[in-house]
N, C-alpha and C positions, 0 to 999 in steps of 0.2 A: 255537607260541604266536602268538596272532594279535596283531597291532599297534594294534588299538582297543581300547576297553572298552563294552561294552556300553550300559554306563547312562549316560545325559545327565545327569539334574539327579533330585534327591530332588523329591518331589512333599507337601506342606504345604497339608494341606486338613483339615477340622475333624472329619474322621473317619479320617484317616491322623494327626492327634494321637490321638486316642483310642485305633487301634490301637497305638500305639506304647508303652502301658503296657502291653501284652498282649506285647510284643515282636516287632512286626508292624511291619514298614517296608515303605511304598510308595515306587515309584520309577519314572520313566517313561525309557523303554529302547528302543534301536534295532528297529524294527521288524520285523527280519530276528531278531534273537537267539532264541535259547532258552533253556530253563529250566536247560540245566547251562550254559550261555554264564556266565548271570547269579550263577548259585552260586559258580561260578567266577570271578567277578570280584568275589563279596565277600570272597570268602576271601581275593584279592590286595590288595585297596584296604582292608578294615577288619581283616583277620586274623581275623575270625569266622566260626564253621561256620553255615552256612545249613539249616535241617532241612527246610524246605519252603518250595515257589515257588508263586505261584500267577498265570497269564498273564491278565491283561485287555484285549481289542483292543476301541477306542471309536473309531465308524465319523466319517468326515469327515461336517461338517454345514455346510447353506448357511443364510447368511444374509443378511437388510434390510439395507441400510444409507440414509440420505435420503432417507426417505419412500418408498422400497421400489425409488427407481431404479436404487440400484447390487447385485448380490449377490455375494458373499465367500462362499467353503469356508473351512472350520477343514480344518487336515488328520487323515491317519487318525495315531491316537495309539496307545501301548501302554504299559500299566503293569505291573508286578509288586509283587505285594505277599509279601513274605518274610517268613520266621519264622524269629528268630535263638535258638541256644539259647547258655547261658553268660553273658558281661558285657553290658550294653546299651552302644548305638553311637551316638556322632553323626551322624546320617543328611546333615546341611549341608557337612560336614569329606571329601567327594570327591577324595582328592591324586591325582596320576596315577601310574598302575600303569609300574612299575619297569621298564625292559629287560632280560631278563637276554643 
């Protein structure tokens, strides 16, 4: 068992509420992870079976800042958006995954 968990922070954007009556929760997730990392760690943190992952990597972007003389990268990001089958989840409610 590894010692981290995959997922950082639920991700709350106006179309990850929407999915979320569909039973589709996004999440944005250590970069390195994969798709059974992440299954795997909902099953620890919510006790829910995950039926499908789905990976989205959103590339680093630069940007203006002061009239265009300073520039800023966003960095590279990754989300997953899952599909839970069975009881729906507080996707906010993240406790940390147990040691055994």
């Amino acid at each position: 068992m590894k010692l981290f968990s995959p997922i950082k922070k639920s991700c709350s954007t106006e179309k990850s509420s929407i999915l979320q009556g569909k039973k589709q929760y996004t999440f944005i997730v250590d970069k390195r992870s994969t798709k059974t990392e992440v299954k795997n760690a909902i099953r620890e943190i919510y006790g829910a079976k995950a039926t499908k992952v789905r990976m989205i990597i959103l590339p680093s972007k630069s940007r203006m800042l002061n009239r265009g003389k300073v520039f800023t990268k966003r960095p590279l990001t990754k989300k997953a958006i899952v599909t839970i089958e069975g009881k729906a989840i507080d996707p906010n409610k993240i406790t940390e995954v147990k040691k055994k």
